[in-house]
Residue, then its C-alpha position, 0 to 999 in steps of 0.5 A: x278538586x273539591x266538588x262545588x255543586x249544590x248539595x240537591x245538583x242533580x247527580x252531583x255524587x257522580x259529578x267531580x272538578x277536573x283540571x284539563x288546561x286551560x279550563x277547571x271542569x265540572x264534569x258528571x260521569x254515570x253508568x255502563x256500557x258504550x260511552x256517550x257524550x252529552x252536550x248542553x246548550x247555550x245558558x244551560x248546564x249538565x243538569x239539563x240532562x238530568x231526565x235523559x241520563x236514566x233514559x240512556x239505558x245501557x249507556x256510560x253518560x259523560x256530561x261535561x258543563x262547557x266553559x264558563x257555564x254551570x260550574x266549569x271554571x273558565x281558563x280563558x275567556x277567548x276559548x269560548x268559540x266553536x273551534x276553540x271549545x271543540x278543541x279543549x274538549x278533545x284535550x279533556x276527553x283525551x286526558x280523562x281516556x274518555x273514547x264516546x261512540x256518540x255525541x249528543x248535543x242540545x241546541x248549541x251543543x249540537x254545533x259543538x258535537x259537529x265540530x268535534x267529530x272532525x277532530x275525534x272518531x266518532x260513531x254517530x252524532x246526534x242534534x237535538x233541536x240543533x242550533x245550526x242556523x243563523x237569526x233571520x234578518x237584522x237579527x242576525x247581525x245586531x243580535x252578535x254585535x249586542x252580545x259581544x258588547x255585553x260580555x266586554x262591559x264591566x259589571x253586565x253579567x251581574x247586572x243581568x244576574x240581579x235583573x233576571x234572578x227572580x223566580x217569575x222571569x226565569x219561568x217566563x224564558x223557559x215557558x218561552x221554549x215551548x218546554x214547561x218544566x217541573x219546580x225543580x227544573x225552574x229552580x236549577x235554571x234559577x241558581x244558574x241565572x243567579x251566578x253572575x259567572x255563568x251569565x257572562x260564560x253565556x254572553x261570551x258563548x254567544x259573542x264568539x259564536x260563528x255558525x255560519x264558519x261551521x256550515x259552511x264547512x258542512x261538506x266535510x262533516x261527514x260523521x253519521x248524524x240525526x237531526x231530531x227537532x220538534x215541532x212545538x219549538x218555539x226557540x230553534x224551528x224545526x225548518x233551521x234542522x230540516x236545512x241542515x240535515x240538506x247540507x251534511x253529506x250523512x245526516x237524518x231528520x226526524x221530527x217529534x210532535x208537539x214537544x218543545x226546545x227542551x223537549x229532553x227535560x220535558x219528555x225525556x223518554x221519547x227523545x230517548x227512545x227516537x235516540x236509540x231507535x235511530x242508533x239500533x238502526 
């Protein structure tokens, strides 16, 4: 399949389009060695590791885009959930010969990396600033509601896409994060906010988002896990990985200072390094 990255993606030469049912993905593969997956977070794409993939020495780096997002060709929009997502991402690992030792999973993508350890054998997982907690308050229930109704509307992801695909409103959500990034990095986040597909890959990954089903299997997630927050996060609290590291049966906590909900984009070297310290232990 051709590749359909931009011509300045990052890493686009080691990127391809893969054809794994139901989904056409878009996936980076780079580097030798053991094999870790690395995960993104919702609104986010590949390309948000792009500073941690150099930083992974020694490491062979599979970085998919999740359905609907980036550049992954959404099959179905109903396989947007935990569960169903976990489960396609099996079948792409499997038919690729794809065998991580690690996931690595940011925000969102650390839930997915949890999930998946129950239906591959793993090695260890790894959260960074993991999303695995639930809004507080009436948020926590207007917030689903509101994204389900968005993502079943006509014509929303586009609206969404014109409204917010401006230079100054993209900086001001990641400037939100605790996370200022370089121009590059706005500018990536910006094509991805433009492409009305990727929006509504987003909003669907939220609609279909049941945190709660998934922690309260946390007895049973018992692959080896770090939890690795930092405390400038502005988006996912460090208190939200600290609660979960209390309810999985093998996790660890570690905090950062100072750094904030991208802290991968934004200070790459020390998430790497608090990565592999903790794996080499």
């Amino acid at each position: 399949m051709p590749n359909t990255l931009p011509p300045d993606w990052p890493f686009r030469t080691k990127a391809r389009q893969i054809r794994a049912r139901p989904h056409d993905w878009c996936a980076i593969d780079h580097g030798t060695g053991p094999t870790v997956l690395l995960l993104h977070g919702a609104g986010a794409s590949g390309h948000s590791f792009r500073h941690l993939i150099p930083a992974l020495t020694g490491w062979r780096c599979i970085v998919p885009d999740l359905p609907g997002q980036g550049f992954t060709r959404p099959g179905s929009r109903t396989r947007f959930g935990i569960d169903p997502m976990a489960e396609d991402l099996a079948t792409l690992l499997r038919q690729e010969g794809w065998q991580p030792e690690v996931v690595i999973g940011h925000s969102a993508g650390a839930a997915l990396a949890l999930q998946l350890s129950t239906l591959i054998p793993l090695r260890a997982v790894v959260g960074i600033n993991a999303a695995l907690g639930q809004f507080d308050g009436a948020a926590g229930f207007l917030f689903p509601l509101l994204a389900r109704a968005l993502s079943a509307t006509p014509f929303v992801p586009s609206v969404i896409s014109r409204l917010w695909g401006t230079e100054s409103k993209v900086r001001s959500l990641l400037d939100n994060t605790g996370s200022p990034l370089d121009p590059a990095g706005v500018a990536q986040y910006l094509a991805l906010v433009r492409k009305a597909g990727h929006v509504d890959g987003t909003l669907g990954m939220m609609a279909q988002w049941r945190i709660d089903r998934l922690m309260a299997r946390a007895p049973q997630l018992t692959a080896r896990t770090l939890l690795l927050a930092t405390a400038g996060d502005r988006i996912v609290p460090p208190k939200v990985s600290r609660q979960a590291a209390a309810m999985l049966p093998r996790a660890d906590y570690l905090e950062l200072p100072d750094l904030g909900h991208l802290a991968h984009e934004d200070h790459a070297e020390a998430v790497a390094a608090a990565i592999t310290g903790w794996l080499a232990r």
